[in-house]
C-alpha positions in Angstrom: 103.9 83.5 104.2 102.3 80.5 106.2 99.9 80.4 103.3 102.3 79.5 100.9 104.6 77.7 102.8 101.2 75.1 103.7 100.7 75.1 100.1 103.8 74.5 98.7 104.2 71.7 101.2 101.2 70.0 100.4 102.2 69.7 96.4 105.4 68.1 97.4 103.6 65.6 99.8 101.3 64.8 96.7 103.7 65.2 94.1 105.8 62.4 96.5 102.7 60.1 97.1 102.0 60.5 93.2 106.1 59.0 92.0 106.0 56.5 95.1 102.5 55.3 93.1 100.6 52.3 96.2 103.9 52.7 98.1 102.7 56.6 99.5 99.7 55.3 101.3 101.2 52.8 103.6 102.0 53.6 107.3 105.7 52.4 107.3 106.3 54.9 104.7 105.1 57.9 106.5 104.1 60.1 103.8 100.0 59.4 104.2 100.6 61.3 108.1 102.4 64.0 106.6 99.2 64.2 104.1 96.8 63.5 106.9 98.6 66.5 108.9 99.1 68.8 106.5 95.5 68.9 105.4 94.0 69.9 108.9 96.9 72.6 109.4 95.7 74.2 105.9 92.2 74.9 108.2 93.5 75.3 112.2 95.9 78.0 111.3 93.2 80.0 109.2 91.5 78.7 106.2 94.1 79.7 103.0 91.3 81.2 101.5 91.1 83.8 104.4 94.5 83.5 104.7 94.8 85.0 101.2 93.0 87.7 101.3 94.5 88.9 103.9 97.8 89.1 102.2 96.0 90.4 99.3 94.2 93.1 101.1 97.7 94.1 102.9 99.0 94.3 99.8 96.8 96.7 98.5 96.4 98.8 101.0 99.9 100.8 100.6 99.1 101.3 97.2 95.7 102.9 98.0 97.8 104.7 100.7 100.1 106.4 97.8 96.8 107.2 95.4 95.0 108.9 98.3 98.8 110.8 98.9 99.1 112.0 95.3 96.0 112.0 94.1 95.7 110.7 90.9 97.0 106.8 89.9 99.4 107.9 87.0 101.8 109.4 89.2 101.5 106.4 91.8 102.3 104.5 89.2 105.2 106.3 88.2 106.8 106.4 91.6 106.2 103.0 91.9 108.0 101.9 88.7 110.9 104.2 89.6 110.6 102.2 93.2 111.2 98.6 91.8 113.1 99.5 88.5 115.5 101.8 90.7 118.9 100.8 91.9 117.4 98.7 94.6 117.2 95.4 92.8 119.9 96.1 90.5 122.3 96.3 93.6 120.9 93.2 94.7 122.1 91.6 91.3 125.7 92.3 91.8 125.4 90.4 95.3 124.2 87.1 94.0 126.2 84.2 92.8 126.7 84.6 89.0 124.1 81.9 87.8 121.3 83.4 90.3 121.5 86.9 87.9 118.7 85.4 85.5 116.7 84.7 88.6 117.1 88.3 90.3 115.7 90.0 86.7 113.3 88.0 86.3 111.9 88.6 90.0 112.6 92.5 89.3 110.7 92.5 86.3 107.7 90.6 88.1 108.0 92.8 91.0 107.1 96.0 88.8 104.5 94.4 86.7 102.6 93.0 90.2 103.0 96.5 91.2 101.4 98.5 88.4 99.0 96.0 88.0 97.6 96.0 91.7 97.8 100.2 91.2 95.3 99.5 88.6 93.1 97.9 90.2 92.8 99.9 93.0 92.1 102.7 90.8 89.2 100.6 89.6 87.8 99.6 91.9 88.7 102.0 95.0 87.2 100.9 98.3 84.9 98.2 96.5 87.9 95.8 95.8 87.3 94.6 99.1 84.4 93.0 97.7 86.5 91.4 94.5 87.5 88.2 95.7 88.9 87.0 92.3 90.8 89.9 91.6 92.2 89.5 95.8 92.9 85.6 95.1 95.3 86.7 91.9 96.9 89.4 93.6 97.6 87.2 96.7 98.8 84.1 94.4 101.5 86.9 92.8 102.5 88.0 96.3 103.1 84.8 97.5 105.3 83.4 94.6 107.3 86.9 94.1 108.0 86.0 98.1 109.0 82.5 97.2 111.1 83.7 94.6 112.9 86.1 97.6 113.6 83.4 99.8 114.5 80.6 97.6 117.1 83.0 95.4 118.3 84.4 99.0 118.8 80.8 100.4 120.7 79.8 97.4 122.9 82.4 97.0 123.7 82.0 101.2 124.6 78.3 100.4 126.9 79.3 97.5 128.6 81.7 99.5 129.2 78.5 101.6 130.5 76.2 98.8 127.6 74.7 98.1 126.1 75.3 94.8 123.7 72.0 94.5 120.7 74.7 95.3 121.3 76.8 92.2 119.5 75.2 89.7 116.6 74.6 91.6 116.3 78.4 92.6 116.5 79.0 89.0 113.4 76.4 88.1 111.4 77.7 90.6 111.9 80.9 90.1 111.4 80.6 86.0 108.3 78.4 86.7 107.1 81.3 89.0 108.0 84.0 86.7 105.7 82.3 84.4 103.0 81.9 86.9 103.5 85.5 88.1 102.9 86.5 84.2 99.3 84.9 83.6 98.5 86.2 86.6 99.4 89.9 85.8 97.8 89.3 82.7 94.6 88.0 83.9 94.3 91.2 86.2 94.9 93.6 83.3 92.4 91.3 80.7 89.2 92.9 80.4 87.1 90.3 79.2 88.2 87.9 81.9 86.2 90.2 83.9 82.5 88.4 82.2 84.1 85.1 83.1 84.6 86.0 86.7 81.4 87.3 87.8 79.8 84.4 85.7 81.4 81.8 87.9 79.8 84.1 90.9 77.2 84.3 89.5 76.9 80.6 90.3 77.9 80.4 93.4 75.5 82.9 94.4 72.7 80.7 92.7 74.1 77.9 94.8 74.1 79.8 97.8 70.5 81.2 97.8 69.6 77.7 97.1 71.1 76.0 99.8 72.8 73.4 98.0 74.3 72.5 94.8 72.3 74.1 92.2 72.2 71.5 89.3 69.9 68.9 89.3 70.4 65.2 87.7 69.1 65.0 84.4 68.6 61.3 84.9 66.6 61.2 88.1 
């Protein structure tokens, strides 16, 4: 996804600034353009935030496909565990380069979980979660990484089939640090009381909104 791809590139550019410390802002050094770039692309191609509910709504939209087809979420749910826990994936293991195995589970077992969790709230919410922007932004956030996951597992595994295996131990970081991303995520969709927390921080922006500005005012002025 652009989206990710945009984001992903901007951490590394300020990850990079960040170790090179005064170094990162001058000129000769280059990175301050890629900054300077990078920022305005994250707006002309889209704004992310659009850009991620629109994966998000995508996303959801085959699984409110399948519950209109079978008509109740229990057995959309069921075939789409028996989808992702099928011998699809587990193929796929047997594929890979030996040390990318932990990598491939770990992105099954993530893929089901996003799955059954996005059924859920689809059944909650029907035709209304087009109007739950939190709940889109964590579904698009799991799409996205399970995605990265994908391509950085399959480019790996391409370069050891090469001879080169330098890549495997960073597709097997990035992946763990996603599984582990993926996994709050899930759980934040499937955690009740995060619900009150949510439509609290709306519920300020919605203050802010119909006051046409920030809605706090100094408590020394």
């Amino acid at each position: 996804h652009t989206h990710g791809g945009l984001d992903a590139f901007w951490d590394v550019c300020d990850e990079t600034i960040q170790i090179l410390g005064g170094a990162g802002f001058m000129k000769d050094v280059g990175i301050e353009r890629w900054m300077r770039d990078l920022r305005i692309f994250r707006i002309f191609e889209g704004t992310n935030d659009i850009l991620k509910l629109f994966v998000a709504l995508n996303g959801v939209q085959e699984v409110g496909k399948l519950f209109k087809k079978q008509g109740n979420m229990s057995t959309a749910i069921g075939i789409l565990q028996k989808k992702f826990l099928g011998g699809g994936m587990g193929a796929l293991k047997t594929k890979v380069h030996d040390d990318l195995n932990g990598s491939v589970l770990k992105l099954q077992g993530d893929i089901t979980k996003f799955h059954v969790a996005t059924a859920q709230q689809v059944m909650k919410h029907k035709k209304g979660i087009i109007e739950q922007q939190v709940v889109l932004n964590r579904i698009a956030d799991s799409a996205i990484l399970l995605q990265s996951m994908a391509a950085v597992i399959s480019r790996a595994n391409l370069a050891a089939e090469k001879g080169d295996v330098s890549e495997l131990a960073l597709a097997n970081a990035w992946c763990g640090e996603s599984h582990q991303r993926i996994t709050q995520l899930v759980a934040d969709l499937q955690n009740p009381k995060l619900t009150k927390v949510d439509q609290a921080t709306l519920d300020v922006g919605k203050m802010s909104l119909d006051s046409n500005g920030y809605l706090a005012k100094s408590p020394v002025s």
